[in-house]
C-alpha positions as a Python dict, from the first residue, in 0.01 Angstrom:
ca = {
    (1, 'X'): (0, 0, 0),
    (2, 'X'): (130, 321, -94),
    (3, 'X'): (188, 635, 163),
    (4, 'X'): (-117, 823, 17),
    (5, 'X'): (-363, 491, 33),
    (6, 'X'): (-221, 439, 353),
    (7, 'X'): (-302, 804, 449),
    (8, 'X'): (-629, 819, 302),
    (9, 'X'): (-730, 499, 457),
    (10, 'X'): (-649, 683, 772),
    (11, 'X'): (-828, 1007, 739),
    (12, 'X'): (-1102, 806, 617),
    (13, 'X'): (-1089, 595, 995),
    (14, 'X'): (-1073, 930, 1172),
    (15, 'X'): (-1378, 1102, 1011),
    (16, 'X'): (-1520, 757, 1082),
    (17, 'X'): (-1447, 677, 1449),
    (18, 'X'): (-1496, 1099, 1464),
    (19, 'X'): (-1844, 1139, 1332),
    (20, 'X'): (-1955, 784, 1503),
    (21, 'X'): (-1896, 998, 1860),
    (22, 'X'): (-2093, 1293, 1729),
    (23, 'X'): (-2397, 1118, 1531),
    (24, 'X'): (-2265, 1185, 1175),
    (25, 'X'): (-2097, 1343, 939),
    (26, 'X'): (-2282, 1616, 898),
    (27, 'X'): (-2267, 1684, 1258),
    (28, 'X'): (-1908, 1665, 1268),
    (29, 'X'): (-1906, 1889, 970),
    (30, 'X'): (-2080, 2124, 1183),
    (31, 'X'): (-1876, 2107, 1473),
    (32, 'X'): (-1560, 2145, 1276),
    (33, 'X'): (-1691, 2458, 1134),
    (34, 'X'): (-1629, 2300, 733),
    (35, 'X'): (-1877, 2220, 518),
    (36, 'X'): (-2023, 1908, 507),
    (37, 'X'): (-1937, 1871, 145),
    (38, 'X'): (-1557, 1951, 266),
    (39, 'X'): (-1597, 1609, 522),
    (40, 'X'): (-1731, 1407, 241),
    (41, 'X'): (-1459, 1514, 5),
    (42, 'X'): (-1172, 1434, 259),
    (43, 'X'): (-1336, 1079, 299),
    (44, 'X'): (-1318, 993, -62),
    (45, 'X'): (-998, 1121, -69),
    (46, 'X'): (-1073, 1363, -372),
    (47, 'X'): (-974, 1666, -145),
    (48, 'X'): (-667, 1669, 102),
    (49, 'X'): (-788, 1698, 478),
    (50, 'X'): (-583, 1992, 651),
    (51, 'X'): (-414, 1897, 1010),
    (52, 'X'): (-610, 2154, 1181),
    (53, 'X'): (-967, 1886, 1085),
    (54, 'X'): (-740, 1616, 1141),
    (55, 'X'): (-599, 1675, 1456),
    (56, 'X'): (-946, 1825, 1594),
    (57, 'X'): (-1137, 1534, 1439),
    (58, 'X'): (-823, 1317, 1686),
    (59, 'X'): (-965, 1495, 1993),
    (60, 'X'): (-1327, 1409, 1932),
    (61, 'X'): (-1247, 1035, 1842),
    (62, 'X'): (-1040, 1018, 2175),
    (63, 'X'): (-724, 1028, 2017),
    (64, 'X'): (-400, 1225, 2090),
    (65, 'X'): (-447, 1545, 1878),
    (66, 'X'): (-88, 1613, 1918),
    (67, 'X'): (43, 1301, 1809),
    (68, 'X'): (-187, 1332, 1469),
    (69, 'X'): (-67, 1686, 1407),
    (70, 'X'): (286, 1596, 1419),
    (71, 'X'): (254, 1285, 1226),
    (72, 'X'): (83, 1465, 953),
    (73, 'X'): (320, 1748, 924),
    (74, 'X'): (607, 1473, 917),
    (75, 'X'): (411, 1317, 630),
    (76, 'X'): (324, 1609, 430),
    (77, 'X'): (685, 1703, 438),
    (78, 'X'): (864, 1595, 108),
    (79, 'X'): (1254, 1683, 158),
    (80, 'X'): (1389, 1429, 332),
    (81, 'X'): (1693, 1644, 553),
    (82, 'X'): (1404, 1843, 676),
    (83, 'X'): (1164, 1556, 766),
    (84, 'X'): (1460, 1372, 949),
    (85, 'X'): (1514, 1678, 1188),
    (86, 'X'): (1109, 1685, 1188),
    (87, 'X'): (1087, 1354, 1318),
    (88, 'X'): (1373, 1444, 1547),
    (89, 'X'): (1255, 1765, 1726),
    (90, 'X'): (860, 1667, 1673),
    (91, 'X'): (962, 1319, 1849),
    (92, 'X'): (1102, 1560, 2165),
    (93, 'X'): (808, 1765, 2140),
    (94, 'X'): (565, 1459, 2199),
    (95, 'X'): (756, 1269, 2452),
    (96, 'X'): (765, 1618, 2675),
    (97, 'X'): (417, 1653, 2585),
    (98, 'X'): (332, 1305, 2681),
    (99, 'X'): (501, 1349, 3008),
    (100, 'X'): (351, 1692, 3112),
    (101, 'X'): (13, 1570, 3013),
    (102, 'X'): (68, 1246, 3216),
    (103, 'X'): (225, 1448, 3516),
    (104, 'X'): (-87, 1735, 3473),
    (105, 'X'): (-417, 1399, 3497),
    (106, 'X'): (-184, 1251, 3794),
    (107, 'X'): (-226, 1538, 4015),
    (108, 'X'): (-591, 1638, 3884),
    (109, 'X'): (-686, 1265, 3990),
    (110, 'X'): (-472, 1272, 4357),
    (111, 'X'): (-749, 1611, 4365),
    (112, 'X'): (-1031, 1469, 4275),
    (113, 'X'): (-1000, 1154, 4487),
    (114, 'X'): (-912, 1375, 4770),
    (115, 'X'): (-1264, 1571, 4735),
    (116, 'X'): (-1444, 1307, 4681),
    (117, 'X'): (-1297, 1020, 4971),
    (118, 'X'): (-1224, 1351, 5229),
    (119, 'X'): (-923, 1249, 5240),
    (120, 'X'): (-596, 1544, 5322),
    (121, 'X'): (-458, 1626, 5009),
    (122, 'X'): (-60, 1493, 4939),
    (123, 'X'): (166, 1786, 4963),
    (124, 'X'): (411, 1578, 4806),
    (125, 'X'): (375, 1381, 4501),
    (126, 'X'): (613, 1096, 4400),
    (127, 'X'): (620, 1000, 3998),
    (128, 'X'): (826, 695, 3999),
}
């Protein structure tokens, strides 16, 4: 399978798994603020889908939004020096991403367990 079968097959699985959460794709049309004739285009694959849809459509689905933005720009990016040192600073991005998002839903969760059990809250938090 080439790259662009491969990533139309996947925009077509996003606006899928997307619209599925939000009824259709009409609706999702709406909420993306493009017309629904834009959706239906990006499905067939007879219209690129921009990474702004893509990586909001990634958010509705459940997905990481970041991690589909930076994959698509990597993609769309045809000279190979600059895609390497995409893939290399992108990759950074992502992992610090990954960790401050990870770090950011532990203590929201030690805060809502403590309102909810009564519990003291933990003035110090250990992330082994």
């Amino acid at each position: 399978m080439s790259n662009e079968s491969n990533d139309q097959a996947r925009v077509k699985s996003l606006i899928d798994e997307a619209a599925a959460r939000v009824g259709d794709k009409k609706a999702l049309a709406k909420l993306l603020k493009y017309s629904p004739g834009n959706v239906y285009d990006w499905s067939k694959g007879t219209r690129a889908c921009p990474v702004q849809a893509q990586a909001l459509m990634a958010d509705i689905a459940g997905l990481s939004a970041q991690e589909v933005a930076c994959y698509v720009v990597i993609q769309q990016e045809k000279n190979p020096e600059r895609k390497a040192r995409l893939l290399e600073v992108l990759g950074k991005a992502s992992r610090r991403m990954s960790a401050a998002c990870w770090a950011a839903t532990s203590v929201s969760a030690a805060l809502v367990f403590s309102a909810l059990t009564g519990m003291p809250r933990l003035h110090t938090m250990y992330i082994m």
